[in-house]
Structure formats: structure tokens, C-alpha cells
C-alpha positions as CSV (number, residue, x, y, z in Angstrom):
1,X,15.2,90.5,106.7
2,X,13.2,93.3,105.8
3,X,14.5,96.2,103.9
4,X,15.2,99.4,106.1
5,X,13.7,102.1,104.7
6,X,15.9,105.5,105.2
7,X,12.6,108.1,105.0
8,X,10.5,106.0,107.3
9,X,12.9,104.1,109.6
10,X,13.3,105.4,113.8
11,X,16.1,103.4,114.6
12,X,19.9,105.7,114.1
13,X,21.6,103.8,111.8
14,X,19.1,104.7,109.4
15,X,19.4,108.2,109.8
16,X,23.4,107.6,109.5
17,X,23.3,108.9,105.6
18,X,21.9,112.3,105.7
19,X,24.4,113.0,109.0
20,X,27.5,111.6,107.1
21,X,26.7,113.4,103.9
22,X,26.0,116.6,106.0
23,X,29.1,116.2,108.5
24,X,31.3,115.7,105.0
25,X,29.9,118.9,103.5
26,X,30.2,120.8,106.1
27,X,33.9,119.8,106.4
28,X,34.3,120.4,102.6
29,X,32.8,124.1,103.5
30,X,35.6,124.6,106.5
31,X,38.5,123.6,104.8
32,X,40.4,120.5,105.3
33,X,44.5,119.5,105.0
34,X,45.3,118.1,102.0
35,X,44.8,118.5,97.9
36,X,41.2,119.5,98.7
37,X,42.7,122.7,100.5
38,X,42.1,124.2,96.8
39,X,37.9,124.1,96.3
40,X,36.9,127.0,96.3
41,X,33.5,128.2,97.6
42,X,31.6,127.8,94.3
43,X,33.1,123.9,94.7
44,X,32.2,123.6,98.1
45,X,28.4,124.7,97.6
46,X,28.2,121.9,94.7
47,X,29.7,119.2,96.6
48,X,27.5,120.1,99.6
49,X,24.5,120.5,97.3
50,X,25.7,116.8,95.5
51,X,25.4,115.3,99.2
52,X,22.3,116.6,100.0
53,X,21.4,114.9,96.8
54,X,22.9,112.2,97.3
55,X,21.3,111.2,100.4
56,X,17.6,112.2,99.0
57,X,18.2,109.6,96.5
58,X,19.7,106.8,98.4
59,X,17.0,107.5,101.0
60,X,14.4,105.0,100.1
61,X,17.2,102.2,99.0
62,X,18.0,99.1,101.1
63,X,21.3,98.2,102.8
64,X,20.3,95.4,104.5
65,X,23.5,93.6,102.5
66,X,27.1,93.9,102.6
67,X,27.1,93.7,98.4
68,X,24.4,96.8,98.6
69,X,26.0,98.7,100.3
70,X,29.5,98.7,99.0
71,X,27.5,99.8,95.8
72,X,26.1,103.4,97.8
73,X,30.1,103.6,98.8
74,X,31.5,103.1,95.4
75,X,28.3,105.7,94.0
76,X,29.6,108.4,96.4
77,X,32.8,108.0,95.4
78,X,32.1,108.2,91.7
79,X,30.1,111.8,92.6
80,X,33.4,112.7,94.5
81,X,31.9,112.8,97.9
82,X,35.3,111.0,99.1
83,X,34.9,112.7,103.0
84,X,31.3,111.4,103.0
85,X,32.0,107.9,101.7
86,X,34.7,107.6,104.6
87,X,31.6,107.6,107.6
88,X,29.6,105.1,105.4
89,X,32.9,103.0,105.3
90,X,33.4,103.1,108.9
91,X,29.3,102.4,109.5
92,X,29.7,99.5,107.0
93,X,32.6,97.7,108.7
94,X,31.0,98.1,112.0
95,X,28.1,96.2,110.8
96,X,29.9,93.4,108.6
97,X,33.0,93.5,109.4
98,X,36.3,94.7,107.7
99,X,36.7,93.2,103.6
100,X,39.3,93.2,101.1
101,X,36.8,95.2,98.8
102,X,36.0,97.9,102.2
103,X,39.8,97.9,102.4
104,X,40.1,99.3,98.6
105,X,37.0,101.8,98.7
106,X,38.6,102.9,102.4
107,X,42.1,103.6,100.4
108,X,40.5,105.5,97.7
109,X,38.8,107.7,99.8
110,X,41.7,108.6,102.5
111,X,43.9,109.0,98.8
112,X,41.4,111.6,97.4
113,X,41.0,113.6,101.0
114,X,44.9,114.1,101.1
115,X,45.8,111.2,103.9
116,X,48.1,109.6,102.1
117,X,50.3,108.0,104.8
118,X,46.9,106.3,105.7
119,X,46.0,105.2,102.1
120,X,49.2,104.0,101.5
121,X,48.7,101.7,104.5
122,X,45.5,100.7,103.3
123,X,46.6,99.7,99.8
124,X,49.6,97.5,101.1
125,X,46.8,95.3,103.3
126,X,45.3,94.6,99.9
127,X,48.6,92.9,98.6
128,X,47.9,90.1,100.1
129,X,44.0,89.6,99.0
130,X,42.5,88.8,95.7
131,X,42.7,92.9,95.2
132,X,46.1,92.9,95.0
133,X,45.9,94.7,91.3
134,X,44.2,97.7,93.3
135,X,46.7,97.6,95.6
136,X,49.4,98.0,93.6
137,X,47.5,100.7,91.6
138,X,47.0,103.0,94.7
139,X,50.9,102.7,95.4
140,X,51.7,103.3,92.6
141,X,49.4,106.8,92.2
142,X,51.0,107.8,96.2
143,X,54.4,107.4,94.3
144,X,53.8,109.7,91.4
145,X,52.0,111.9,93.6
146,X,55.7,111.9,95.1
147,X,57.1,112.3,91.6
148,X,58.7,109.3,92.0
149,X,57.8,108.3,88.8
150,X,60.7,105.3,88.0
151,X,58.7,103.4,91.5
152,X,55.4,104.2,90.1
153,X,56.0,102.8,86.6
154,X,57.5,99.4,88.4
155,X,54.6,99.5,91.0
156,X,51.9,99.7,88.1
157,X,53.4,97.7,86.2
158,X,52.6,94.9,88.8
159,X,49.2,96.2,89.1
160,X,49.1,95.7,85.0
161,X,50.1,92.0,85.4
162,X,47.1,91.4,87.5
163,X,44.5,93.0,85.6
164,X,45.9,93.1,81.9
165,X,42.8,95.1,80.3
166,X,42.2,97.5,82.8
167,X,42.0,100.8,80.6
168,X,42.5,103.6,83.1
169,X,45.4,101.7,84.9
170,X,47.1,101.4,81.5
171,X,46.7,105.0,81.0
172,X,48.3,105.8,85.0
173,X,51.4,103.1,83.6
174,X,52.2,105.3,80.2
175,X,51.7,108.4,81.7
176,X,54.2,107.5,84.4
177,X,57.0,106.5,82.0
178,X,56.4,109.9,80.7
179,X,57.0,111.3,83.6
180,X,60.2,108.8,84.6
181,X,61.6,109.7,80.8
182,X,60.5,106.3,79.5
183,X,59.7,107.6,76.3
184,X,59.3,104.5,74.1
185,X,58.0,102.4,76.5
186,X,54.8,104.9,77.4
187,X,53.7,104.5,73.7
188,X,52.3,100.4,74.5
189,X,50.3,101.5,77.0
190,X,48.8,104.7,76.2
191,X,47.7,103.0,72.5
192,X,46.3,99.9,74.2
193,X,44.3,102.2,77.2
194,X,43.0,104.6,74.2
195,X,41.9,101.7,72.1
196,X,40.0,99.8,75.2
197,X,38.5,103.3,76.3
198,X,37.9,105.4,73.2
199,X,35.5,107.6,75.6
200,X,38.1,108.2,78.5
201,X,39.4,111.5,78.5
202,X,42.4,110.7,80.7
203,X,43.4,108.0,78.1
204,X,42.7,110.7,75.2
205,X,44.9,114.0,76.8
206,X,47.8,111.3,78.0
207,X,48.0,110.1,74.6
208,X,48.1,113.3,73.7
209,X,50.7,114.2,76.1
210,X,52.8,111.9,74.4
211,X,52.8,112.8,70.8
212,X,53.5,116.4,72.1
213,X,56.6,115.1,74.3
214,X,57.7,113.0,71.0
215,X,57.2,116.3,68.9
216,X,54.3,115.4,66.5
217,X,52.2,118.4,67.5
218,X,50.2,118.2,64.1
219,X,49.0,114.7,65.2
220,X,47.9,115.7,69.1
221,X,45.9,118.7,67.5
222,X,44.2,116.3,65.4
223,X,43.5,113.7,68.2
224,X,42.4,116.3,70.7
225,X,39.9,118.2,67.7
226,X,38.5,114.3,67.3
227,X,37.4,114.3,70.5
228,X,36.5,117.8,71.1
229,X,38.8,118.3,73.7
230,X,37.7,121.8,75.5
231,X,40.6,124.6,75.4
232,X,41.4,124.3,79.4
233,X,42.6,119.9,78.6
234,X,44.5,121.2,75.5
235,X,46.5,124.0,77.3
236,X,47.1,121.7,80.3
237,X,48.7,118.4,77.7
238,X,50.6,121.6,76.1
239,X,52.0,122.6,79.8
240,X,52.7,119.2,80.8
241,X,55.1,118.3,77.6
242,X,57.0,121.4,78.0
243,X,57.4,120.8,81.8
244,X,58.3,117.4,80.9
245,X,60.9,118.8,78.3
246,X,62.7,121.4,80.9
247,X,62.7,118.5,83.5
248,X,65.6,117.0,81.6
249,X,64.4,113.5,82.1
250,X,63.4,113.2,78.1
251,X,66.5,110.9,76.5
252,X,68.7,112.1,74.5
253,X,67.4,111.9,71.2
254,X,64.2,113.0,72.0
255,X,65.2,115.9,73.7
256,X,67.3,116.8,71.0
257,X,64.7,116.2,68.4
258,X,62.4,118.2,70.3
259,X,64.6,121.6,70.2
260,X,65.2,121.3,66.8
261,X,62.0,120.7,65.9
262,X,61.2,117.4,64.1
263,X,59.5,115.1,64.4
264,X,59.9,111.4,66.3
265,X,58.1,108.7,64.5
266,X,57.3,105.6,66.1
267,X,60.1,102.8,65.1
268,X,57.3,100.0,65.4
269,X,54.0,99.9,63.0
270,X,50.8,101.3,65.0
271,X,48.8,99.4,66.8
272,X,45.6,97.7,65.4
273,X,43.8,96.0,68.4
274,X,40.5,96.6,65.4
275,X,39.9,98.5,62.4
276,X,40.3,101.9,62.5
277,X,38.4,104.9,60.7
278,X,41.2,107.2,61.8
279,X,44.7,106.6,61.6
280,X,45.5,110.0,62.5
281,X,47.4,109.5,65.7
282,X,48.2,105.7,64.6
283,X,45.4,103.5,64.1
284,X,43.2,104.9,66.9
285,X,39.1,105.0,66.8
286,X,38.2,108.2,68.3
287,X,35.4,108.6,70.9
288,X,33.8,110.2,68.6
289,X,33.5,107.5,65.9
290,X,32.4,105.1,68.3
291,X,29.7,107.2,70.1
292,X,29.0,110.4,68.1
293,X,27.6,111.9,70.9
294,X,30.5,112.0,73.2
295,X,31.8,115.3,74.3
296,X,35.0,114.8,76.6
297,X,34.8,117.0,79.8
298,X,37.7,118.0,81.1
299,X,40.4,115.5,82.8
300,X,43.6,116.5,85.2
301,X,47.1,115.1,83.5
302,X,48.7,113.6,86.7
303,X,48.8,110.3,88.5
304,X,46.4,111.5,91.1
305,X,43.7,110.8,88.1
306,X,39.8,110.2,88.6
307,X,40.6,106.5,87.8
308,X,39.2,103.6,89.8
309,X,41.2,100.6,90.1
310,X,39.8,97.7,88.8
311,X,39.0,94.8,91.6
């Protein structure tokens, strides 16, 4: 088959990008229901500005397969253009039919765009494909978006069985037993997604989060200057521990421990998944260490994180 050629092309389904990416932005511009109620216009113009982009560059590529493009899909949605990826989902099924991996990219998207009734839908069809980790995942984020954190933790917990050394999804699993009171058990997790993903910033501030929560403030400044955390991630881990505090949910000790003032150490040795340089927050390389020129951009501390599940 030959390859369609988006600048050159007459027939409409090559003109479909540049109307899907324009119909999203102007969407984004107008305001829709949902978390995305919040861009403001500054936001709006770069998201619009990203689609235009967007489809300039994907202009000249083929999609005469399935496999290609599910790549342009997943591409949009790593550039956050989540309302624009939704038409190329629907114009991708139409042409090859509905897929376990269409089914996750489709969940995402309705997820990120606030229709979570519909993405929660969407993940539980994938429970019974050979995405079932993803599915799990994505029901597990709708639950902490809930604050149901004790059903998230059990729900990614499955999703952690599945796919064991998925980094970001350990991360979501240790932040939500922070945020179900399951102190102790977040620590696992956290180490093991910061040690896979020395770079990831959500597996840095959550770590983070947790030696604030456990009162070893000394030890989160240090992790957060090693990876040049900027002042907007620091305040944010700093507001999430205290809100974690007042919620009541820390255990006893902790709690306790934390209005006093000292410090909770760690009743197991630290983790040493390799050697470290660093040791400062318990055997942990920094980003930094492993690629000096990584400077961590900012990250949101919540379940509704810019992680991808892992197929």
C-alpha cells in the first residue's frame, strides 16, 4: 500500500489531523467540564499552538498501519493534546477496528479530559486483555482522584503484580499508601520507583513527600537540592505532608513523632538495588549523578500524575 502523504493527499481522511488538532484546540480555548476547566488563556494559546505543531510535523508521516498510528496517538498524548488524541482514536478504530491497546490510549485520554465515568469504563474492558496491568493502573488513579486512597493502593497493587518494574506505577502505589496512612508500607515502593527512574520527577517529590510525612525534613531538602528541584515542587511536597498530617490518617506513632518533632528512621536497612554515590535519603543515586545534565521540571503530587501505564 502506498504511504498517504498528509501535505499532498485529496482524499478526507487525510486531512483528518489538522481538523482534529484544530477542533481540540479550539475546544481547549472555550472551556470544557472537567480538571481542564483550570488552563488559563496563556495555557490554552500553547496547547493550541502545540497542535498546530503537532499536525505540521506529523504531516508528511504515514499511517497506512495500525502499529503507526497508535505511535501519532500515544505522541499527542505525551505533548498533552488529550482532546485531540480522542478524534484520532475514534478515526483509528473506524479504520482497524477496536484493540486492547486503542482501548488503553482511549482511557487515558477521556481520564486527562475530566470523563471519568467513561475512562473508568474503558479501563475495566482492559481487565480482561493482555493490558490488564493498565487497567488496573487507570482504576486505581479514578480511585485516588476519589480520595479513596485504601481502593487505590489494593487496585495498584494488582496493576504492580502484572508489571513488577514499572517505575511511574510504583511511584502512584507509594504515594497512595501515603495518602491511605500506610506509612511503612509506601517506603518499598517509592525507593524501588526512585532507584528504576533516577530522572522521574514524580518518583523524586513523592519520595520526598515521604521523608517529610516521616519527619526527616533534613533528608528531603537534601534529596530535592540533588535534583534541583524548582521552588514551586518543593512548596507543593511541603503542602502535601502537612495536609497529610491534619488529615489524621498518619498512625499513631508517626503522627506523634511528627508534633514533637523527631525524627522516624526507617526500621529496615535502605535499599541497594546498585551502588550508590549518595546515601543521603538511603542509598539513592540521584538524577543528577546518573545524567549531570538533568534539571527536573516541575511534577503535580497527586494520583492524577503525568504517568503512562506500562502495556
Amino acid at each position: 500500500m502506498k504511504p498517504l502523504d498528509f501535505c499532498a493527499s485529496p482524499r478526507p481522511a487525510c486531512r483528518l489531523l489538522a481538523i482534529a488538532c484544530a477542533a481540540a484546540a479550539a475546544l481547549a480555548v472555550a472551556g470544557c467540564a472537567g480538571p481542564k476547566d483550570q488552563y488559563a488563556a496563556s495555557t490554552d494559546a500553547q496547547q493550541r499552538m502545540a497542535a498546530e505543531a503537532a499536525a505540521d510535523t506529523k504531516a508528511g508521516a504515514a499511517v497506512d498501519t495500525q502499529a503507526t498510528y497508535l505511535k501519532l496517538v500515544e505522541q499527542m498524548q505525551k505533548e498533552d493534546l488529550w482532546f485531540a488524541s480522542l478524534a484520532h482514536i475514534d478515526a483509528l478504530e473506524q479504520r482497524w477496528g477496536v484493540s486492547p491497546e486503542s482501548t488503553r490510549t482511549r482511557a487515558e485520554a477521556l481520564r486527562q479530559t475530566g470523563q471519568t465515568a467513561a475512562a473508568e469504563a474503558a479501563y475495566k474492558r482492559l481487565l480482561a486483555t493482555p493490558l490488564a496491568s493498565a487497567g488496573y493502573r487507570g482504576l486505581g488513579l479514578l480511585a485516588g482522584m476519589r480520595g479513596n486512597y485504601a481502593e487505590a493502593v489494593q487496585l495498584l497493587a494488582q496493576a504492580q503484580r502484572r508489571t513488577p518494574t514499572d517505575a511511574l506505577l510504583l511511584s502512584d502505589l507509594g504515594y497512595a499508601h501515603l495518602g491511605a496512612g500506610q506509612i511503612e508500607e509506601a517506603r518499598l515502593p517509592l525507593m524501588q520507583a526512585l532507584q528504576l527512574r533516577p530522572d522521574s520527577t514524580q518518583a523524586q517529590a513523592n519520595l520526598a513527600l515521604y521523608l517529610e510525612v516521616t519527619n526527616q525534613p533534613e533528608r528531603a531538602a537534601a534529596l530535592m537540592d540533588a535534583h534541583r528541584m524548582p521552588q514551586p515542587t518543593r512548596l507543593a511536597v511541603r503542602q502535601a505532608a502537612l495536609q497529610m498530617r491534619a488529615s489524621g490518617k498518619l498512625p499513631a506513632p508517626v503522627a506523634a513523632a511528627a508534633a514533637a518533632g523527631t525524627r522516624i528512621d526507617a526500621a529496615v536497612a535502605p535499599l541497594a538495588l546498585k551502588p550508590s554515590r549518595w546515601t543521603g535519603a538511603g542509598g539513592m543515586r540521584t538524577a543528577s549523578q546518573t545524567n549531570p545534565s538533568a534539571s527536573a521540571p516541575e511534577a503535580p503530587l497527586s494520583l492524577n500524575s503525568t504517568s503512562r501505564g506500562t502495556p
